[in-house]
N, C-alpha and C positions, 0 to 999 in steps of 0.2 A: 406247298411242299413243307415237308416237317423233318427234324432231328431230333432223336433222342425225345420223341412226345412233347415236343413242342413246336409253335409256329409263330413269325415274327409280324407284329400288327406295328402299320408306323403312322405318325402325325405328325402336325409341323413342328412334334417338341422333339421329335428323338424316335426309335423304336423302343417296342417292349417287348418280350418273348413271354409266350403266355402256354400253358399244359391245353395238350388237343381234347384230353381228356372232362376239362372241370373249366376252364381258360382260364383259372388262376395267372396271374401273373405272377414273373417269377424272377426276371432282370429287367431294369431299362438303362437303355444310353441315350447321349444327345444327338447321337450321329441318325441319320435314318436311313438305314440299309436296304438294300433293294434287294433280295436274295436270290438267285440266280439256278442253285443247284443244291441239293443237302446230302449228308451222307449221313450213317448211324450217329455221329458226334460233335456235327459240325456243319455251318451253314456256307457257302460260297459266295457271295455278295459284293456288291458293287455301292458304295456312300452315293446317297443325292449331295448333288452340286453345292447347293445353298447349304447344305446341314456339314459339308466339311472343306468349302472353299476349294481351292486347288487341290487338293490332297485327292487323286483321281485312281483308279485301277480295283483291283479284283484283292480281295481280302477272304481269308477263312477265320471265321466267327466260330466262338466256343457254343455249342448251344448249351451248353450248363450252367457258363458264367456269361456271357457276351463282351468277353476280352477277345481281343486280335491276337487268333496264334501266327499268322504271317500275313503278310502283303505285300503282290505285285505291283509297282506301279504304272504298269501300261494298263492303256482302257482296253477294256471286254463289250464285246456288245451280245455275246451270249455261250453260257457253259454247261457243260454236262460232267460228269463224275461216276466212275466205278467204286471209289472208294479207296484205289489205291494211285490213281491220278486223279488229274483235275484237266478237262480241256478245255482250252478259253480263247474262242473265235475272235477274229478282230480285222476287219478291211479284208485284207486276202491271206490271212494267214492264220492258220493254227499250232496253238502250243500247247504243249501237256507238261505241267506242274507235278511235283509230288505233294500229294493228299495231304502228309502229314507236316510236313516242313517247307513246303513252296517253291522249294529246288527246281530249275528250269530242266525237264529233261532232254527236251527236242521239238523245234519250232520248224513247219511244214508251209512253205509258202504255194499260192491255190493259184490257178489262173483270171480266178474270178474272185468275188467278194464271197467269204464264206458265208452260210446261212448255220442256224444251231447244229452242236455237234450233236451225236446217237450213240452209246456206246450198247453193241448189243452182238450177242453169237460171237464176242470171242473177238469185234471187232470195231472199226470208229468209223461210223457213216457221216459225209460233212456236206449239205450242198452246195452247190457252187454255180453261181448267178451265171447266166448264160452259158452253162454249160454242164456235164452229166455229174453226179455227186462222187465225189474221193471216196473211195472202198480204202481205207488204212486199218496198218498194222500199229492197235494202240501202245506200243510197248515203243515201237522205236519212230514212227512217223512215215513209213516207206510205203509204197502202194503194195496192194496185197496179188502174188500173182493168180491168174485163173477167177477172179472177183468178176462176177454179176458187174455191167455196165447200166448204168441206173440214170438213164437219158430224160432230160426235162424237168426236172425235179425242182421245185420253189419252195421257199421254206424249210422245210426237214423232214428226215425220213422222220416216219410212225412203226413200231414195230409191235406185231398182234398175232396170238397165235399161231406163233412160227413164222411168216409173212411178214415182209418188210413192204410197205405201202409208201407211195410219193403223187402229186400231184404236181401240174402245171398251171393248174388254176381251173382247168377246166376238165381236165382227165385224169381220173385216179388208175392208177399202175400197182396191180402187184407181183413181188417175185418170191421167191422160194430162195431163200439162199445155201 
């Protein structure tokens, strides 16, 4: 993933943000970020263990400087981004951030372990482990009414060509939404 023409390469000394273009580098920190999600100005990311000790959760990186414009401290284990949220799965719950400032807008608890979020058509596809994936309304966290029921789903939705695709592992599903 890339921001602002750039992409973040890491070793065990730190990351470096380098141009997609030339791969000039162009920042480095000691922390080594694991990026999660980018938007036009900014990376999503989650610190390795070892590279920032306890200091655990979801950060949004500058892709121009690689300073911290905020951080959540609850761990993520996978996010997606419109650009004007941030959604950040975790055990059974999903939350959506604001992009710019980190502000908690509304946190959505799942029956199952969520799998990556999808924001796509207007709205937030979330799987959910043993059972059909959350059709939400990404503005406020609510189930969306009249929403396509999206049965068996592992991992995350895929969206292509209009068509929202899912698998079980072993059958690929698609809908029209």
């Amino acid at each position: 993933m890339s921001s602002a023409g750039r992409v973040l390469l890491h070793d065990a000394k730190g990351t470096t943000a380098v141009t997609t273009a030339a791969g000039t580098a162009l920042w480095r920190t000691r922390t080594r970020w694991t990026p999660l999600a980018a938007t036009g100005d900014r990376f999503f990311a989650v610190p390795d263990p070892v590279s920032q000790g306890d200091q655990q959760g979801l950060a949004a990186i500058r892709a121009a400087s690689g300073g911290v414009a905020w951080r959540q401290p609850a761990s993520v284990t996978s996010v997606a981004t419109d650009g004007r949220r941030v959604y950040a799965a975790a055990g059974r719950t999903v939350t959506a951030f604001h992009a710019g400032k980190g502000a908690k807008l509304w946190t959505r608890g799942l029956p199952g372990t969520a799998g990556r979020p999808v924001r796509a058509g207007g709205l937030l596809y979330v799987t959910v482990e043993g059972g059909p994936a959350a059709v939400l309304s990404p503005v406020t966290g609510g189930d969306v009414p009249g929403a396509a029921r999206l049965d068996g789903a592992d991992g995350h939705v895929v969206v292509s060509g209009g068509r929202l695709y899912t698998t079980d592992g072993s059958t690929l599903r698609a809908y029209t939404p």
